[in-house]
N, C-alpha and C positions, 0 to 999 in steps of 0.2 A: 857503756853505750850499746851494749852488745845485744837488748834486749827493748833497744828502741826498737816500735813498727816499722814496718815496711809501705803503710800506706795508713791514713788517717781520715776519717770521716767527718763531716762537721754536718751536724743538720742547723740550719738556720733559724733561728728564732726572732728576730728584729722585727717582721712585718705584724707578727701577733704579739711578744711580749712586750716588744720597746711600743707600739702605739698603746698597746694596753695599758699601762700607766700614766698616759699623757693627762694632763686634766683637760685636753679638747679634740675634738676632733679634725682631723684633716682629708681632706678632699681625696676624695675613692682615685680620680684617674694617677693623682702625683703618688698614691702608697701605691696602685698598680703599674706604675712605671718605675718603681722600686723592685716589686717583686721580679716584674721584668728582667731587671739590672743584675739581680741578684743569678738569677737564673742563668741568663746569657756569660757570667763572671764561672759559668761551669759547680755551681753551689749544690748537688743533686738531690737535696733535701731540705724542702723550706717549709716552713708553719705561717701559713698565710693568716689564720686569722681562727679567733673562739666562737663557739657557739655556745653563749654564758647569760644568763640573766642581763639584758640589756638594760635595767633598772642598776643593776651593782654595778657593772660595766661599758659606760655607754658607749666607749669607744669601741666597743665591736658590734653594736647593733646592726651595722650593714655587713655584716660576715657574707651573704646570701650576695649580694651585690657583687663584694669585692671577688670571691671566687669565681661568679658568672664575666667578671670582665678583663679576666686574664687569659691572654693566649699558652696554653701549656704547649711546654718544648718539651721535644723526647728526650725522654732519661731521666726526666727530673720527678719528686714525689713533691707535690705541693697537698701539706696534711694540715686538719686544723685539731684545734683542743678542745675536748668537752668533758665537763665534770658529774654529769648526769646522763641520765636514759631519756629524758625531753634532747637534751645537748647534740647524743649520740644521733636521737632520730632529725635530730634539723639539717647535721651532716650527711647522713643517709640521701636527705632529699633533696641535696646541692648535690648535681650533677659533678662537678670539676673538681670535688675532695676524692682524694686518693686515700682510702680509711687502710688505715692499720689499728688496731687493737694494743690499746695502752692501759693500764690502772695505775693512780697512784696510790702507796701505803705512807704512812707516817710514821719515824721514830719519838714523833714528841705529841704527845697528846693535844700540848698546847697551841701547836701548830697547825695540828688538821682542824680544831676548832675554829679557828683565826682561817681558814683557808678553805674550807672545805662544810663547815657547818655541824661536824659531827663527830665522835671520839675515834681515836685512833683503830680501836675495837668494832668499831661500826665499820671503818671504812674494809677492815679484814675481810669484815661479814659482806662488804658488796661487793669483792673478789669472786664470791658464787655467784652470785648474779649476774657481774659482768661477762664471767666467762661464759655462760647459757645466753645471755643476748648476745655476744658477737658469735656464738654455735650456731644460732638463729641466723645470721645475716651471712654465714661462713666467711664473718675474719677471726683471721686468724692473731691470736693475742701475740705480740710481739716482743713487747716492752714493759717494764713495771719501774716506777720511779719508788726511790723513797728517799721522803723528802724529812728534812730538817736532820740528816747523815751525819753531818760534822758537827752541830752545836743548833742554840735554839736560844730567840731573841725571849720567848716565854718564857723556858723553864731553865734557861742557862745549859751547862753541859750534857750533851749525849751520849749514853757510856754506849760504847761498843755493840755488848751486849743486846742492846733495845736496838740496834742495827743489824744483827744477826738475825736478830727473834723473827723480823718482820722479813728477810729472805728466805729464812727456814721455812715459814708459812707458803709462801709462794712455791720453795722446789715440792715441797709435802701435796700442796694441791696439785700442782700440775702433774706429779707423780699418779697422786690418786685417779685420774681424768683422764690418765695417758695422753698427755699433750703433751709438747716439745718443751722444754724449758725458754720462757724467751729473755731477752736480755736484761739485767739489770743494772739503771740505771740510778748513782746514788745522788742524790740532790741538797746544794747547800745553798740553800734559798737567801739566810739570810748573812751570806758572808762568812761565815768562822772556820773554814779550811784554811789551812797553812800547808808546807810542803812533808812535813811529817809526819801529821795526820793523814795525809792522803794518800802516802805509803803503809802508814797502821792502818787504814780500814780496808783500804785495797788489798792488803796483804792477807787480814783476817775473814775480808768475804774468801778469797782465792781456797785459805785454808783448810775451810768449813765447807768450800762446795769447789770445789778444782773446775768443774765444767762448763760453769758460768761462764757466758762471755758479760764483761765489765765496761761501762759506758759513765761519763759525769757529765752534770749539770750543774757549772760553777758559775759564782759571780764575782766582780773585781769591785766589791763595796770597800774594801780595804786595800785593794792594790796588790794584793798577791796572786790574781787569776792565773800569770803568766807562770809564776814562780809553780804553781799547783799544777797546771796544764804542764810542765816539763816533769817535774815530779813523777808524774803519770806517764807519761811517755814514757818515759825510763822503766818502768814496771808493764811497757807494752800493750796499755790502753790505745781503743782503736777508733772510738767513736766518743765528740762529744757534743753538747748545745752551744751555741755561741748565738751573737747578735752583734749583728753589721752597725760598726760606729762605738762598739760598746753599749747600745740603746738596752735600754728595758727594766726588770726589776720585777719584786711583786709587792705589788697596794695592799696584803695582807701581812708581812712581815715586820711589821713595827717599826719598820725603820724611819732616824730624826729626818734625812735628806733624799728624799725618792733618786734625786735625779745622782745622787753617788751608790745606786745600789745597781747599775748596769750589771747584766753577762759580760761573759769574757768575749771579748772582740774579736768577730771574726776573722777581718783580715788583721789584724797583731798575730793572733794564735798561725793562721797561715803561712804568714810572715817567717816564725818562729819553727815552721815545719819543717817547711823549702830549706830555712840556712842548715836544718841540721839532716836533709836529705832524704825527708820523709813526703813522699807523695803523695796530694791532696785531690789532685784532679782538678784544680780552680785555678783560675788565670789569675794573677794576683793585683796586676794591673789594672785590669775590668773592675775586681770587686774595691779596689782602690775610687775608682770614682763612681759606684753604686756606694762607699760609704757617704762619699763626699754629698749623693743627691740628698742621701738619709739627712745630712747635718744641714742640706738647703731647705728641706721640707720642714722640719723640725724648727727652724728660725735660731740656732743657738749650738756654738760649739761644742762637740759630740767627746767621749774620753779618748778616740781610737788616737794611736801617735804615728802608724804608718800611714794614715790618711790623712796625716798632717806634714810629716816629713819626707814621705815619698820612701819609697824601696829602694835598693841600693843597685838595683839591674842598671840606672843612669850613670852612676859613679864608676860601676865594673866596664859597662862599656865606651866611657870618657878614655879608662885607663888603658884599655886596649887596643 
């Protein structure tokens, strides 16, 4: 236990990935009195919403909207996602996005096709690009995901290796560029981390690049989110994605059951922090019934089980 964190980040994903799967839309003031929720519950990192082809996507067509009609509270970064340079500049021109500089790479060919429209090679090659457009607007690149990290609904197993290759690329660039190294974030989109795995790769980025700071991007398609998320803790990860309710998933992952491909739940992981003494900065209470709003908006029970069972702050102080 000696080398659990000290304090644990969660940036929120539910307002942008869990409506972005939905097959309808829901009404701008009830997702903005989400984000709200989320915010006020002390969450200082949310993903409001994409700026994506609103023909693939139509659930984020009003991206432009929903950011104009939220009241931002200090402290908080309310950020969206874009997988293009049109994407990039519709965020640009929504005042209330807080831009950070993200690229995603792919370990699986099969994946960034299915996800992104183009080989995993291509997307390397728009790592140059990227970094010269946000040079252009000075942001600063932050974050780099690579996604399909633990296994791939496409091509089956991910060795290692094809996980390496794609962070080697990124330390070698931003070396060349003289830019900061920014975080890497490894992503299993479609489920296939277990608790062992996610000691073997976290172990074997550390190995290969000791400087890294290490962030994940899991889902509980199988049920081991929580199991993964402690996993990780344990190896001193500090930051990861979650989504309020267990909400979301991605509509490119092949997967049979959309609505069992959620992230891992925010307030469970929180839940899961608190008992073991790791500071979040979230009132757990608050984001307790901003999941509950998630599951009234949504018309239909959510995976989360502490938004179902309640924390155990009532029991401790019944007993006292």
């Amino acid at each position: 236990m000696s080398d659990l964190p000290n304090r644990v980040t969660f940036h929120e994903h539910g307002p942008r990935e869990g409506f972005q799967i939905e097959d309808r839309q829901f009404p701008l003031a009830r997702r903005v009195a989400l984000v709200d929720a989320i915010a006020a519950a002390g969450v200082s990192r949310i993903q409001v919403a994409s700026f994506v082809n609103p023909k693939v996507v139509p659930t984020m067509a009003d991206a432009r909207e929903l950011f104009a009609a939220i009241e931002k509270r200090p402290g908080v970064r309310y950020t969206a996602l874009w997988l293009s340079p049109w994407g990039f500049e519709q965020a640009l021109a929504t005042p209330q996005v807080d831009r950070y500089g993200n690229v995603v790479l792919y370990a699986s060919n099969g994946f960034c096709l299915s996800n992104n429209n183009c080989t995993k090679l291509e997307a390397r090659a728009r790592l140059h690009e990227w970094t010269a457009l946000y040079d252009d607007h000075g942001v600063a690149l932050e974050q780099v995901y690579v996604l399909a990290a633990f296994g791939c609904n496409f091509e089956g197993e991910v060795p290692i290796a094809a996980v390496i290759d794609e962070v080697r690329f990124v330390v070698e660039l931003c070396r060349e560029q003289g830019r900061e190294l920014p975080r890497i974030d490894l992503d299993d989109s479609m489920g296939w981390a277990d608790p062992h795995t996610i000691r073997q790769r976290i172990g074997a980025v550390r190995e290969a690049f000791p400087e890294l700071e290490i962030g994940l991007h899991l889902h509980d398609t199988r049920g081991l989110g929580g199991a993964c998320v402690f996993a990780a803790l344990e190896m001193g990860v500090r930051h990861f994605d979650s989504s309020i309710g267990g909400l979301g998933g991605c509509p490119f992952a092949r997967l049979k059951d959309r609505v069992a491909a959620g992230n891992i739940c925010t307030e469970d992981m929180v839940f899961l922090c608190h008992e073991l003494g790791i500071e979040t900065g979230i009132d757990l209470e608050a984001l307790i019934e901003a999941a509950r709003l998630a599951e009234e908006i949504v018309g239909r029970p959510l995976m989360g089980r502490v938004m179902h069972s309640g924390s155990l702050a009532e029991y401790r102080a019944a007993a006292r």
